[in-house]
N, C-alpha and C positions, 0 to 999 in steps of 0.2 A: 303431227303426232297422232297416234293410236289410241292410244289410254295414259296412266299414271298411277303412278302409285304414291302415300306418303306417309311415313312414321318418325318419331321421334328416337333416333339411334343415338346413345352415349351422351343423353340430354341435348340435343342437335335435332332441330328440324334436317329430314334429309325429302329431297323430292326426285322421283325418276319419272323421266318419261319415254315413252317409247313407240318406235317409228321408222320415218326413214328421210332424207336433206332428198325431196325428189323435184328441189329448183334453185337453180344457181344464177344469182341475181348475175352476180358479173357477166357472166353470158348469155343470159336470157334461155338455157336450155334446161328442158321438162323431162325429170327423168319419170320413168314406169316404176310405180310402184310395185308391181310384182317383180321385176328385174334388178332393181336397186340394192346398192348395199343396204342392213340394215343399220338402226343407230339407236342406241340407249343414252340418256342424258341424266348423269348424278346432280343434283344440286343439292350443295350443303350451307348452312350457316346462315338461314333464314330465305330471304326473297333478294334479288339483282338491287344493286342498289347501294346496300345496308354493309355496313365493314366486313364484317368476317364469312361474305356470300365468297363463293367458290366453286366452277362448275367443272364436270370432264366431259369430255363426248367419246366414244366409244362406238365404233363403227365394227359390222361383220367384215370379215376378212374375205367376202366374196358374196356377188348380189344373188342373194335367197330373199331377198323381198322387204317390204316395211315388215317391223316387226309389232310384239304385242303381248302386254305382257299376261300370261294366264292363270298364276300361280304364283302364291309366297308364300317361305316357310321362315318366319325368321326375320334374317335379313339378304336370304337368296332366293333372289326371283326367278321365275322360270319364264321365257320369253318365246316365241313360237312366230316362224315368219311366216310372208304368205305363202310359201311356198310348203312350208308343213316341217321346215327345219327346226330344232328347239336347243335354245341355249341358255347357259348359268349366268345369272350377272350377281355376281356376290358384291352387293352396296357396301361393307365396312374395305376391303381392301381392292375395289372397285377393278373386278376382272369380267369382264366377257367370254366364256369361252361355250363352244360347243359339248354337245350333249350327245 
């Protein structure tokens, strides 16, 4: 992971981080962090563990790099890969899209 970000959304701990999966344990293969999909991770409902924790992953739809996030307004983050691609990841109805 890259960075993070973390506020309290609708009385909800929410945690995102941002990044990119650039190793795959099942197969022992290393991917490039500049070539890689990227990947945003919501966490809601406190810390892993705890009852009402719940997570999504969210991956770019094509390897523009780990990502990162550079920007929030709100509760929409603006993320920017290595590549210099930059996308919306709106936290309440948890979308990734390009920008």
């Amino acid at each position: 992971m890259e960075n993070g970000w973390h506020e309290i959304v609708n009385h909800e701990d929410v945690y995102v981080f941002a990044g990119a999966m650039i190793f795959d344990r099942s197969s022992q293969v290393r991917y490039d962090p500049l070539t890689v999909r990227g990947l945003a991770v919501i966490e809601k409902g406190g810390r892993p563990g705890q009852p009402n924790f719940r997570n999504k992953h969210l991956y770019t739809l094509t390897g523009v790099g780990s990502l990162r996030i550079i920007a929030a307004e709100r509760t929409v983050l603006t993320l920017q890969s290595r590549q210099g691609h930059k996308f919306s990841l709106n936290v309440e109805t948890e979308q990734l899209t390009p920008q």
